[in-house]
N, CA, C and O atoms as CSV, one atom per row, in Angstrom:
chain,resi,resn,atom,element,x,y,z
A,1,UNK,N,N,-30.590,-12.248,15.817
A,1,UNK,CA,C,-30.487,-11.133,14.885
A,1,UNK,C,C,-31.633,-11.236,13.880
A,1,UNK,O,O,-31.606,-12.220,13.141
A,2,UNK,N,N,-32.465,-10.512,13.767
A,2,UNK,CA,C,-33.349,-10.408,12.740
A,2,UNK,C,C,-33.062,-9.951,11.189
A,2,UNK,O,O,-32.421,-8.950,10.867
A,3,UNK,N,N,-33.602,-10.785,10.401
A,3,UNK,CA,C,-33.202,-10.761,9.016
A,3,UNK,C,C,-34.243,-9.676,8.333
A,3,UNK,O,O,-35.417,-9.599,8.697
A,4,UNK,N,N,-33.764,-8.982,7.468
A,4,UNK,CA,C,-34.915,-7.578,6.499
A,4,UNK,C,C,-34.544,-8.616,5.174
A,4,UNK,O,O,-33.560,-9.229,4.760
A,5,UNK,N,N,-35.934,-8.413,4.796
A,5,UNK,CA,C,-36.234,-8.762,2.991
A,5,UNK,C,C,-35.321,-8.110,2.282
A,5,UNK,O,O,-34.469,-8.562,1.517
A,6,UNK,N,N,-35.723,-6.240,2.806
A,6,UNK,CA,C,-35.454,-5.443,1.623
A,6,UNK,C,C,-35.148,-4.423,2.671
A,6,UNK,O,O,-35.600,-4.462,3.815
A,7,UNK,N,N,-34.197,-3.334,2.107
A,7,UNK,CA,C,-33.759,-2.063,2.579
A,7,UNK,C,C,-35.065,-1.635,2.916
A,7,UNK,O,O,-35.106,-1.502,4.139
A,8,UNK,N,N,-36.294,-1.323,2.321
A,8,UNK,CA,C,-37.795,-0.662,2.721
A,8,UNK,C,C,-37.535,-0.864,3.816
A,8,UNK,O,O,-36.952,-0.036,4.516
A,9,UNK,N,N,-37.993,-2.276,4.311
A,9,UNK,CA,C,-38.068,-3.188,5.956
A,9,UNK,C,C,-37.072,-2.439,7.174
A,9,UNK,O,O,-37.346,-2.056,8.311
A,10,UNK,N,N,-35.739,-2.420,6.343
A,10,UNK,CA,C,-34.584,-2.135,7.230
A,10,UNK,C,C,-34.705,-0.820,7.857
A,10,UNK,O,O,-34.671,-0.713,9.083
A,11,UNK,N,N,-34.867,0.350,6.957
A,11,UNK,CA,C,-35.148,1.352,7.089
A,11,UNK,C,C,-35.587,2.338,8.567
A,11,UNK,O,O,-35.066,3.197,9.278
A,12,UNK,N,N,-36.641,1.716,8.486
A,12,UNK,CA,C,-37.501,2.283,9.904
A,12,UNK,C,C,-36.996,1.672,11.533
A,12,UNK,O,O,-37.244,2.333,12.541
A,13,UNK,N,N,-36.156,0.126,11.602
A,13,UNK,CA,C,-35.761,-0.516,12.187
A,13,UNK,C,C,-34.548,0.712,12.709
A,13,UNK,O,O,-34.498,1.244,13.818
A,14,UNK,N,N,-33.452,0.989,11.303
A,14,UNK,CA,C,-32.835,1.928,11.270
A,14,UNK,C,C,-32.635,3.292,12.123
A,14,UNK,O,O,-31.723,3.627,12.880
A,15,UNK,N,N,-33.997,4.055,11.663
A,15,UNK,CA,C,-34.181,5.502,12.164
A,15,UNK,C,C,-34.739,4.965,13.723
A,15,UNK,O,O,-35.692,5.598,14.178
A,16,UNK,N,N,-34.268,4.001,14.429
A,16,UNK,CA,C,-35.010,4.232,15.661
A,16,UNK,C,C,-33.954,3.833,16.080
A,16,UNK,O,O,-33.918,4.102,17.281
A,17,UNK,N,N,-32.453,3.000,15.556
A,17,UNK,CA,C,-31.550,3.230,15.925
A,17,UNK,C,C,-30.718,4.362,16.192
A,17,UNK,O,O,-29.698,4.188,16.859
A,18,UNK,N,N,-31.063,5.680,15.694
A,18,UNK,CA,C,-30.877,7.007,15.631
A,18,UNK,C,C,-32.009,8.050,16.241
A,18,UNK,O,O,-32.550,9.052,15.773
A,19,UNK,N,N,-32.108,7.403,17.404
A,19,UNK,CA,C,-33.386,8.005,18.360
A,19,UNK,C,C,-32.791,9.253,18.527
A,19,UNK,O,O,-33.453,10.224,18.161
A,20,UNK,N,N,-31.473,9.472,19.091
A,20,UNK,CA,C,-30.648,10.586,19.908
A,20,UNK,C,C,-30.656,11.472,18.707
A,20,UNK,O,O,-30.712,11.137,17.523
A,21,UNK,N,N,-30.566,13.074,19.412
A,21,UNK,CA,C,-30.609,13.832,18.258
A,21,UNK,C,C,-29.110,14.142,17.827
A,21,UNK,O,O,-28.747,14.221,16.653
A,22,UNK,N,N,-28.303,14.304,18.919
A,22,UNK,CA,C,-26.671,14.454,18.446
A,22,UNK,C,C,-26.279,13.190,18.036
A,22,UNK,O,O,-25.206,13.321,17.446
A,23,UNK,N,N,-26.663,11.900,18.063
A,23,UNK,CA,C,-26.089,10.953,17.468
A,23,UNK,C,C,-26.393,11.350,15.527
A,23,UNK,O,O,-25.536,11.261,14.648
A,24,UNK,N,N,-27.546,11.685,15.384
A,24,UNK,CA,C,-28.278,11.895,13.860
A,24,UNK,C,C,-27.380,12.840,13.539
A,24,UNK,O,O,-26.859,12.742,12.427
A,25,UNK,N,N,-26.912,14.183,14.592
A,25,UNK,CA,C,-25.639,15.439,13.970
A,25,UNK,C,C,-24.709,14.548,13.692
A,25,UNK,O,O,-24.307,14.716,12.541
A,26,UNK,N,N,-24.221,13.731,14.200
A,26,UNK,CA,C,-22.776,13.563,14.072
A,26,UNK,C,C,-22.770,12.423,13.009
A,26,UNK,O,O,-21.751,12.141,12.379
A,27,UNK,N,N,-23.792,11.873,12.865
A,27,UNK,CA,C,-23.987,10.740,11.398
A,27,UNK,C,C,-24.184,11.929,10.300
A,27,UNK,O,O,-23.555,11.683,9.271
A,28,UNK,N,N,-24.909,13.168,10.267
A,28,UNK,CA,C,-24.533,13.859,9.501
A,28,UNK,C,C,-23.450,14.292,9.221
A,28,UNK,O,O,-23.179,14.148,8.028
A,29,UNK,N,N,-22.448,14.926,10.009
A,29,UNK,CA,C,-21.436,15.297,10.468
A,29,UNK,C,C,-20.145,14.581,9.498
A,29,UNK,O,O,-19.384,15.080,8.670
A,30,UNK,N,N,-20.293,13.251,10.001
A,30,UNK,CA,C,-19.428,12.642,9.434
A,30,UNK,C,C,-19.773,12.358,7.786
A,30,UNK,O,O,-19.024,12.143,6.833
A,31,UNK,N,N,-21.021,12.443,7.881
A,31,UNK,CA,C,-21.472,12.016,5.994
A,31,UNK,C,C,-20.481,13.063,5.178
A,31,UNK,O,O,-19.741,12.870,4.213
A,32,UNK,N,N,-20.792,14.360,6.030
A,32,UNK,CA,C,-20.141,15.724,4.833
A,32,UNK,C,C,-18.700,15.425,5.327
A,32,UNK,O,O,-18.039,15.314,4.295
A,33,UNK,N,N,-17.846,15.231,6.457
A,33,UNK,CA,C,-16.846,14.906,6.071
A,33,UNK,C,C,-16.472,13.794,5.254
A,33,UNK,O,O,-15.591,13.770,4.395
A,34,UNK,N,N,-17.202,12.917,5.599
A,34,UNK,CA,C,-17.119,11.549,3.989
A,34,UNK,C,C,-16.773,12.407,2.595
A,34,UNK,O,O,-15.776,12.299,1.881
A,35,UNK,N,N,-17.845,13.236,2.453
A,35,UNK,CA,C,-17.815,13.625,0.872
A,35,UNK,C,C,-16.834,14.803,0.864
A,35,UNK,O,O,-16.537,15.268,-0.236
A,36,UNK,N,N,-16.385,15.250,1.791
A,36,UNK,CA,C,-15.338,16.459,1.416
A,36,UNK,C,C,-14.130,15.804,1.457
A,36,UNK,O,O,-13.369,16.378,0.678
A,37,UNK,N,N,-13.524,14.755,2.064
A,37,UNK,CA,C,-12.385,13.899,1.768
A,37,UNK,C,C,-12.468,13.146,0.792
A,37,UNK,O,O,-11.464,13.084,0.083
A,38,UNK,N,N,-13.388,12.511,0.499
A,38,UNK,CA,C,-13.196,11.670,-0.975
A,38,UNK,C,C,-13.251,12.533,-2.096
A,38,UNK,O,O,-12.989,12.077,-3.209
A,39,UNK,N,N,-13.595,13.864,-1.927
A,39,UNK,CA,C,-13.356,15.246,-2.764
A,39,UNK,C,C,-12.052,15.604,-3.294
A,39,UNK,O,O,-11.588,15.666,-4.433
A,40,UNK,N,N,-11.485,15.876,-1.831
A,40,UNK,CA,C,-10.526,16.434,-1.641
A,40,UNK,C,C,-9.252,15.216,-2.363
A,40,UNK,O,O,-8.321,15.674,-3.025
A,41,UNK,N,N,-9.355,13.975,-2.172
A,41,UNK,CA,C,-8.767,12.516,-2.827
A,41,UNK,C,C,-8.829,12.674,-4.005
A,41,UNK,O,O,-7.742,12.651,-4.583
A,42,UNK,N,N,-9.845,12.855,-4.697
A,42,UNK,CA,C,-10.175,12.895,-6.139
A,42,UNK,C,C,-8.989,14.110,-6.639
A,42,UNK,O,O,-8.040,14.037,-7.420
A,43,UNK,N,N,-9.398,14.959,-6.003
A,43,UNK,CA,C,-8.391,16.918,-6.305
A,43,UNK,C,C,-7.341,16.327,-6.715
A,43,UNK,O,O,-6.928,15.993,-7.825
A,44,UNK,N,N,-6.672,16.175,-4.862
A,44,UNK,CA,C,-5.356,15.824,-4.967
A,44,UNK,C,C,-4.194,14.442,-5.303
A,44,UNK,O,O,-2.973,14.322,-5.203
A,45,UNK,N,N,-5.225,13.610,-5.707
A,45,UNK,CA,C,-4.750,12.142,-5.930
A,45,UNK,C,C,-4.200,11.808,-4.541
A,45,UNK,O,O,-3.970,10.598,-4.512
A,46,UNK,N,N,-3.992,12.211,-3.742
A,46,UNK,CA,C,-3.421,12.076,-2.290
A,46,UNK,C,C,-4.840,11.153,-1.855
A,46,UNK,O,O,-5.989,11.497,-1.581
A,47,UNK,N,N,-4.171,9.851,-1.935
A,47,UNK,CA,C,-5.787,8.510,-1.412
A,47,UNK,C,C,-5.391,8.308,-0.310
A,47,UNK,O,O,-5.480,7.140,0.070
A,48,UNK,N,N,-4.868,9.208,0.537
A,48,UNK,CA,C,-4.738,8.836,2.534
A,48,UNK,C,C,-6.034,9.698,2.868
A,48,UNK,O,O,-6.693,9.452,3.878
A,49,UNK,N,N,-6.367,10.690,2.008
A,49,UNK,CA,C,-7.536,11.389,2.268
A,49,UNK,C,C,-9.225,10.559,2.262
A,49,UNK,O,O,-10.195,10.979,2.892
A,50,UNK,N,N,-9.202,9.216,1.306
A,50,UNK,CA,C,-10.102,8.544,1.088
A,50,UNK,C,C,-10.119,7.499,2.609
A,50,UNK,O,O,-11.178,7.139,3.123
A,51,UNK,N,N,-8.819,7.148,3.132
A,51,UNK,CA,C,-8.596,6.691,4.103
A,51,UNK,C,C,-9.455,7.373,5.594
A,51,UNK,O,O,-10.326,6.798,6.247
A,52,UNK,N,N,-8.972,8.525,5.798
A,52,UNK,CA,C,-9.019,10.044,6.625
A,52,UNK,C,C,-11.115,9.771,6.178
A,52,UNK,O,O,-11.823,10.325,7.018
A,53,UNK,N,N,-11.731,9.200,5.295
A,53,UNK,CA,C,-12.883,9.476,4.811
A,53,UNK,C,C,-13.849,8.504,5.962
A,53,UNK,O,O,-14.910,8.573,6.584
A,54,UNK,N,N,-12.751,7.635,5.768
A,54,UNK,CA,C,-13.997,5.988,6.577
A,54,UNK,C,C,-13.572,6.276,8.065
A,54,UNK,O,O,-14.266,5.834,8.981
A,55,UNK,N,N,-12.195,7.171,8.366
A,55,UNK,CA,C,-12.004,7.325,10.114
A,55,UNK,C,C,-13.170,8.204,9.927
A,55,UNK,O,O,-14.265,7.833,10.351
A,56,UNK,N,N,-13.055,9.155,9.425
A,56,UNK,CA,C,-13.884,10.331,9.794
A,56,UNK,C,C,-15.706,9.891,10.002
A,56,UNK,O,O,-16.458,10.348,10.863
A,57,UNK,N,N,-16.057,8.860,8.892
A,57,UNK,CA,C,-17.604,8.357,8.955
A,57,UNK,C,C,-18.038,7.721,10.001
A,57,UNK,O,O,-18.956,8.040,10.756
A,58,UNK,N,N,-17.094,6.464,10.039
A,58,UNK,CA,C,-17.365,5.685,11.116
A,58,UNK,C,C,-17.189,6.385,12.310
A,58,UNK,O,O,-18.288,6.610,12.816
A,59,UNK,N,N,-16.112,6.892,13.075
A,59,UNK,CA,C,-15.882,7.929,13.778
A,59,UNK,C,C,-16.513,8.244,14.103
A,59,UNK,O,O,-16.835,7.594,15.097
A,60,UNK,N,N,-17.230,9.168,13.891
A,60,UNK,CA,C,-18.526,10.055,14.064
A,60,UNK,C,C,-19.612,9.386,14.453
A,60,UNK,O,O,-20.237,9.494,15.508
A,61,UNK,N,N,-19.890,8.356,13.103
A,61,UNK,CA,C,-21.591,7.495,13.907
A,61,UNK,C,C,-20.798,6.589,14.811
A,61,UNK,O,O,-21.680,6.164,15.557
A,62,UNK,N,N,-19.912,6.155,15.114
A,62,UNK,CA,C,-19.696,5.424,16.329
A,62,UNK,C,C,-20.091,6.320,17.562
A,62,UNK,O,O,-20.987,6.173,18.393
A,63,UNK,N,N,-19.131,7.297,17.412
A,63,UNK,CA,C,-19.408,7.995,19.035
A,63,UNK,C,C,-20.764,8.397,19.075
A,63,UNK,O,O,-21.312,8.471,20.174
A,64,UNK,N,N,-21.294,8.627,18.196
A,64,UNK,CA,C,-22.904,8.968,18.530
A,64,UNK,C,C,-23.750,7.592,19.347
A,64,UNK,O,O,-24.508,7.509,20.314
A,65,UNK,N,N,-23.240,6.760,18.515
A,65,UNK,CA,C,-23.844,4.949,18.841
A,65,UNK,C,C,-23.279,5.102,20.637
A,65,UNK,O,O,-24.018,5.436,21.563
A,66,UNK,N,N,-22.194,4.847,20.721
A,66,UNK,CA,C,-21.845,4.534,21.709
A,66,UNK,C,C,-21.595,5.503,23.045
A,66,UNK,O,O,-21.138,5.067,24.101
A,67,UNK,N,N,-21.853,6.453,22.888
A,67,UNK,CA,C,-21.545,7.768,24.020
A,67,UNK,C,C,-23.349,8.145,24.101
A,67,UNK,O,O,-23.935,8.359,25.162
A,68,UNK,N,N,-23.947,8.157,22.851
A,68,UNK,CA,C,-24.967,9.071,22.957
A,68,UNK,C,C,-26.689,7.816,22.360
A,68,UNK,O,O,-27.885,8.104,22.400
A,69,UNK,N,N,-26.277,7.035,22.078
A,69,UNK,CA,C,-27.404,6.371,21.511
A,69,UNK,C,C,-27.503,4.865,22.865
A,69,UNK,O,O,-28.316,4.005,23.203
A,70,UNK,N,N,-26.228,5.280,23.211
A,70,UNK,CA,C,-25.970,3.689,24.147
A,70,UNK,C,C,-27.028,2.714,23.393
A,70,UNK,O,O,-28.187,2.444,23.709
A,71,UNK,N,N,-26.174,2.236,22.189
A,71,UNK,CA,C,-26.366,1.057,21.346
A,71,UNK,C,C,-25.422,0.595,20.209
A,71,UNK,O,O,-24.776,1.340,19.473
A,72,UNK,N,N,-25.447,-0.754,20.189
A,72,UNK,CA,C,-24.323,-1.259,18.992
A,72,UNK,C,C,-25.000,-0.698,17.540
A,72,UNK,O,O,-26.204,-0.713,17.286
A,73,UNK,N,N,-24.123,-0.291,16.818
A,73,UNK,CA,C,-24.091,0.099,15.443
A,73,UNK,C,C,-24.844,-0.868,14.264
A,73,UNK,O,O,-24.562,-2.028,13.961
A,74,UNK,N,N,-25.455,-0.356,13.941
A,74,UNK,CA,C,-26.429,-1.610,13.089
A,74,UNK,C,C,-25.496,-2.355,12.313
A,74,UNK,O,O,-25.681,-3.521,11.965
A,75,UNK,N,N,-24.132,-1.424,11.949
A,75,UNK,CA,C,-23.379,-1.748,10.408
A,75,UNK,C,C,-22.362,-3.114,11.049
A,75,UNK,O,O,-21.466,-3.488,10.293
A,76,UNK,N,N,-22.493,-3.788,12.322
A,76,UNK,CA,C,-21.783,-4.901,12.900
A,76,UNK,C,C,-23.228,-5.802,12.694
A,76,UNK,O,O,-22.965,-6.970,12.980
A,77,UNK,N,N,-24.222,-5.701,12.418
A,77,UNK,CA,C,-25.299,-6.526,12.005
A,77,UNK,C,C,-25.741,-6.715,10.699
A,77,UNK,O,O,-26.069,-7.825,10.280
A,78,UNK,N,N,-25.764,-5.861,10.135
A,78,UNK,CA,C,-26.462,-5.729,8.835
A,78,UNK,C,C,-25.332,-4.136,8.205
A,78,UNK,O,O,-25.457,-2.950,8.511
A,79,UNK,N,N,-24.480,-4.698,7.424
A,79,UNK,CA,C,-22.983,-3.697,7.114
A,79,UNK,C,C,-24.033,-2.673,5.973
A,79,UNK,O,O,-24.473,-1.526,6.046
A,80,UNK,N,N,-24.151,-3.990,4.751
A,80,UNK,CA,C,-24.768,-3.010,2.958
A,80,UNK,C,C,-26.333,-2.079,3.748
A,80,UNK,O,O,-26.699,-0.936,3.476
A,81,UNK,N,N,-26.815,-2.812,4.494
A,81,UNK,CA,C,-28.439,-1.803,4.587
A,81,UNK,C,C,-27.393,-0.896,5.630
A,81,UNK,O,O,-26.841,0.071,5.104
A,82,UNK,N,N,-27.199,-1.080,6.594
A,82,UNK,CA,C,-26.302,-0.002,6.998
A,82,UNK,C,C,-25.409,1.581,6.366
A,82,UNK,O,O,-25.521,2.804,6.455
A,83,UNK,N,N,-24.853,0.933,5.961
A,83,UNK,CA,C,-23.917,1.855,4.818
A,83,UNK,C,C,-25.603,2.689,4.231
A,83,UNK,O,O,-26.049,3.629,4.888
A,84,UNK,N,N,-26.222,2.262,3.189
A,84,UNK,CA,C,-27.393,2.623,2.486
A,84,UNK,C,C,-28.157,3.563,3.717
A,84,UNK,O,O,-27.974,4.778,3.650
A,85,UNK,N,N,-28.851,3.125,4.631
A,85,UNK,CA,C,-29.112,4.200,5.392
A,85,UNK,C,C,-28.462,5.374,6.364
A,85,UNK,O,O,-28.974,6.327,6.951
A,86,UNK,N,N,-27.204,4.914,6.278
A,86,UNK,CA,C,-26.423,6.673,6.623
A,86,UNK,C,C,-27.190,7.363,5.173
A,86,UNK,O,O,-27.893,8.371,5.257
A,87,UNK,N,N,-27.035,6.935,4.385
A,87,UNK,CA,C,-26.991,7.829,3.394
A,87,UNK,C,C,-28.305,8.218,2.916
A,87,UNK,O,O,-28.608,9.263,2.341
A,88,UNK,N,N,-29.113,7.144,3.259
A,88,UNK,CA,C,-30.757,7.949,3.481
A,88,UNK,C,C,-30.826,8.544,4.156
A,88,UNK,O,O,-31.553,9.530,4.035
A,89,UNK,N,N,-30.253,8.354,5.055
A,89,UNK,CA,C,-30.741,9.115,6.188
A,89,UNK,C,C,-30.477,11.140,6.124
A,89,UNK,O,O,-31.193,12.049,6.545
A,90,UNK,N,N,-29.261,11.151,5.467
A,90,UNK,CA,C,-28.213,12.162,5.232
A,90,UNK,C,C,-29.223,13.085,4.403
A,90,UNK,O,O,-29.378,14.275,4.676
A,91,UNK,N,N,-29.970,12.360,3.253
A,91,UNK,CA,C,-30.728,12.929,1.829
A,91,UNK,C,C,-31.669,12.919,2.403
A,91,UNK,O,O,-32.427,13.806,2.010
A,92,UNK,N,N,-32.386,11.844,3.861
A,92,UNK,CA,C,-33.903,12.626,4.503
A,92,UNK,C,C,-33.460,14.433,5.402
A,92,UNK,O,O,-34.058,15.506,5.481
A,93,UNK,N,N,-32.076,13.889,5.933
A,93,UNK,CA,C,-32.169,15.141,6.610
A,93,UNK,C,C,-31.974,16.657,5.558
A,93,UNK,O,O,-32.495,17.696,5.964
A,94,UNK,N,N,-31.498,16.655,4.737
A,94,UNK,CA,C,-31.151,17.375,3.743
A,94,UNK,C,C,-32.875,18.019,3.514
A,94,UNK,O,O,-33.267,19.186,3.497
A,95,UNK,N,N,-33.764,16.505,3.332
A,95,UNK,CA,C,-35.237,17.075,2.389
A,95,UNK,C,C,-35.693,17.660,3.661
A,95,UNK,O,O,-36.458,18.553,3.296
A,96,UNK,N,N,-35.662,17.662,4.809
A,96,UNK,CA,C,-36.023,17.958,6.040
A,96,UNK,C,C,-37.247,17.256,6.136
A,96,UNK,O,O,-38.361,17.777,6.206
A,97,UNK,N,N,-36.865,15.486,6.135
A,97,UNK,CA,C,-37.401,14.635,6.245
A,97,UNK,C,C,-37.286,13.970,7.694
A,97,UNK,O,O,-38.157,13.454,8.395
A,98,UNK,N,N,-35.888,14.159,7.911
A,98,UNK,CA,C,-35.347,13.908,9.439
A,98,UNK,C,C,-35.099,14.911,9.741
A,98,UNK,O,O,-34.877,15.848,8.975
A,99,UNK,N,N,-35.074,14.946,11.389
A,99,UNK,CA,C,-34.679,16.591,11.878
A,99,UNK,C,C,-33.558,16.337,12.904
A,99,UNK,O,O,-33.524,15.634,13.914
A,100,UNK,N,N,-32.816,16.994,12.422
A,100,UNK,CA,C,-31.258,17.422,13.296
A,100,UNK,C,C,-31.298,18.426,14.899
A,100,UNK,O,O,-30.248,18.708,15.477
């Protein structure tokens, strides 16, 4: 397993783990369901919805990983740079930095 200094390093290692283009939809996919359930948690104090948040994230970039990227998930190697680049990744695709 190769070790990163710094998230910079990790980064690019990252986006080539997300070669497939429906794997990158459905890591999007699941990001906005991330933030509309931990939304929706906050609303309703109902925290099965924050629960409903991490099926729904992981969920999503799994089946992309594993149906469509045929590769293990970085976040069973490296979890914190993991986590951190869904979410770059989410704010590159947003700047239309990454393309969906």
């Amino acid at each position: 397993m190769r070790r990163y200094a710094s998230f910079r390093q990790f980064y690019p290692f990252y986006l080539s783990e997300h070669c497939h283009r429906t794997s990158r939809r459905l890591h999007f996919l699941g990001s906005c369901g991330v933030l509309c359930l931990l939304a929706a948690a906050l609303w309703t104090g109902r925290w099965g919805f924050a629960i409903a948040a991490l099926v729904c994230g992981y969920g999503c970039a799994w089946i992309g990983h594993f149906f469509f990227e045929k590769n293990r998930p970085a976040t069973f190697r490296h979890p914190l740079y993991s986590l951190m680049g869904d979410w770059v990744m989410f704010v590159d695709i947003l700047r239309g930095r990454v393309r969906i």
